[in-house]
C-alpha positions in Angstrom: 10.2 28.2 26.2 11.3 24.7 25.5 14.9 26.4 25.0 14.6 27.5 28.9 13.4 24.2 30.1 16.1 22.3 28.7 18.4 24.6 30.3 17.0 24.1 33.4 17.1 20.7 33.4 20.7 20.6 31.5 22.2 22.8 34.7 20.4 20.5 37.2 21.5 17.3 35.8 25.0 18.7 35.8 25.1 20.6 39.0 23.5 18.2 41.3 26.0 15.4 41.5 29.0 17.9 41.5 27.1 19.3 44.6 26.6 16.2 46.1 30.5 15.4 45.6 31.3 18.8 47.2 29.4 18.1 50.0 30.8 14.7 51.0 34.3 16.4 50.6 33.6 18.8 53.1 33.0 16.4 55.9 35.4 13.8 54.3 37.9 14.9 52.2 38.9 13.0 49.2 43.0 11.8 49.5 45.3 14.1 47.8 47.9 11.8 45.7 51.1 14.3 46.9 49.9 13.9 50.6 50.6 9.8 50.6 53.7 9.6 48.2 57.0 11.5 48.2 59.1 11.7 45.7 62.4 9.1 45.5 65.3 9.4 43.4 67.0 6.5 42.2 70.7 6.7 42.4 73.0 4.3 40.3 75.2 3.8 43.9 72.0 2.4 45.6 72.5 -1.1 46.9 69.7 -3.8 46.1 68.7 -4.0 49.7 68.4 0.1 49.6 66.4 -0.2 46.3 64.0 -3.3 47.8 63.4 -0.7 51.0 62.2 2.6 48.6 60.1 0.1 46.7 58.3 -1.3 50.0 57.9 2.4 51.1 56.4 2.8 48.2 54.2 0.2 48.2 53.1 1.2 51.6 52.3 4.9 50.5 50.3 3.2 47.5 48.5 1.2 49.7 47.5 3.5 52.6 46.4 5.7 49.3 44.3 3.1 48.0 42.6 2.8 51.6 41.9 6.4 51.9 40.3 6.7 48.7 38.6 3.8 49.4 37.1 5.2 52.0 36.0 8.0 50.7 34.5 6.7 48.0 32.2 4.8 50.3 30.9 7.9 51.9 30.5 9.5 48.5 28.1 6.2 47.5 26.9 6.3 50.6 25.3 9.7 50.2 24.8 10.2 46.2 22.8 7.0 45.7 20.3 7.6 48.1 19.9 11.1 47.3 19.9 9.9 43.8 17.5 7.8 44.4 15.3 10.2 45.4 15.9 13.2 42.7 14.6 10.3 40.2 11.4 10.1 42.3 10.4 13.3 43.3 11.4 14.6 39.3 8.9 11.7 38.3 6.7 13.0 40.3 5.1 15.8 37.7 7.1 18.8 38.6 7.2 21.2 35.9 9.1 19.4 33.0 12.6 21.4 33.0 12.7 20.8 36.5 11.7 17.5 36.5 14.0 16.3 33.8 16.5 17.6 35.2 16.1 16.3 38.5 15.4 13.0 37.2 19.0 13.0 35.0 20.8 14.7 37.9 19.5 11.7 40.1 20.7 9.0 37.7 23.9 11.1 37.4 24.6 11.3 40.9 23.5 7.3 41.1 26.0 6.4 38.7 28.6 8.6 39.7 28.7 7.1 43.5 28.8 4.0 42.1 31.7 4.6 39.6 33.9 5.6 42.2 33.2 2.9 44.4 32.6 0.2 41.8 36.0 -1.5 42.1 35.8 -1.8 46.1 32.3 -3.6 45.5 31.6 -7.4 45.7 29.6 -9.4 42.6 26.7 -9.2 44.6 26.6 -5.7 45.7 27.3 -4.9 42.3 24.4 -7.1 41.1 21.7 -5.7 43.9 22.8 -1.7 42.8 22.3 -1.9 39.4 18.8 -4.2 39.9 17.5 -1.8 42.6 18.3 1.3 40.3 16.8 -0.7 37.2 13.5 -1.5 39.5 13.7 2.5 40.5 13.7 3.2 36.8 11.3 0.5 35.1 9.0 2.1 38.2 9.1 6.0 37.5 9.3 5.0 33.6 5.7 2.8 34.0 4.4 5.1 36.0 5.1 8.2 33.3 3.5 6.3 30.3 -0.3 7.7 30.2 -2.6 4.8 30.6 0.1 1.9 31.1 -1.6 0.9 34.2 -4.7 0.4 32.0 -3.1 -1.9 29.9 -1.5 -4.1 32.2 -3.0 -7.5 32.6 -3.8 -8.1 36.2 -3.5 -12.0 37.7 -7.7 -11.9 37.6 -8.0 -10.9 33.7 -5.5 -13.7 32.8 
C-alpha cells in the first residue's frame, strides 16, 4: 500500500510541472534555436569588413533569441508559480497522502521550475520577494501539518 502511494505521488510530482510546461507551449511556444540562427561559413577570402557584418548578424539573431526566450519564460513563470502555489495548498490540505504528497512536491516542482527558467531575466528584488513568498507558503502548510503546533505556540497574551 505505501508502495502505491509513493507512486502516486512520485508520478504527480513529476507529471505536473511537465504539464504545466506543455501547456504554456501551446499558447506560446518556446523559441526553437535553428529558427533564429543560420548557419555561416567562414571563408579564408572574407574581408574584415565581411567578417565584422556575419558577426553583427549574428549577434542580432542571438539577441532576438535571447528576447524570445525571454519571453516565454515569463509566461511559463507566470502560469507555473501560481498554479504551484496552489498544488502546495490544496496537497496540504489532508488529501489522501499519495495524492497529497505528490501534489505538494509537483507544486514546489513546478514553483521552482518557472522560476529557473526565468531566474536570469529577474531583478534582486523579485528574486528576493519569490523565494520569501514561497518560503512563507511553505513554513505555512509545514506549521499547519505538525499535530498540535498551534498549541504550542506562544501567543502575544501568554508572553
Amino acid at each position: 500500500m505505501i508502495a502505491r502511494q509513493i507512486a502516486i505521488g512520485f508520478g504527480i510530482a513529476t507529471v505536473f510541472p511537465l504539464l504545466i510546461y506543455y501547456a504554456v507551449s501551446i499558447f506560446s511556444p518556446p523559441p526553437q534555436w535553428n529558427a533564429f540562427h543560420t548557419p555561416v561559413a567562414y571563408t579564408q577570402n572574407m574581408s574584415p569588413e565581411e567578417r565584422k557584418a556575419v558577426q553583427d548578424r549574428q549577434k542580432a539573431d542571438n539577441d532576438a533569441y535571447v528576447e524570445a526566450a525571454r519571453a516565454f519564460s515569463l509566461w511559463l513563470l507566470c502560469v507555473a508559480a501560481p498554479l504551484g502555489y496552489a498544488a502546495i495548498l490544496l496537497g496540504a490540505r489532508g488529501v489522501p497522502s499519495g495524492l497529497g504528497t505528490g501534489l505538494m512536491f509537483g507544486g514546489i516542482f513546478a514553483v521552482g521550475g518557472g522560476y529557473w527558467w526565468h531566474w536570469a531575466h529577474l531583478q534582486d528584488w523579485v528574486r528576493f520577494i519569490a523565494l520569501l513568498v514561497t518560503l512563507a507558503v511553505l513554513v505555512f502548510v509545514g506549521y499547519r501539518q505538525v499535530p498540535g503546533a498551534s498549541a504550542r505556540w506562544p501567543r502575544p497574551a501568554e508572553r
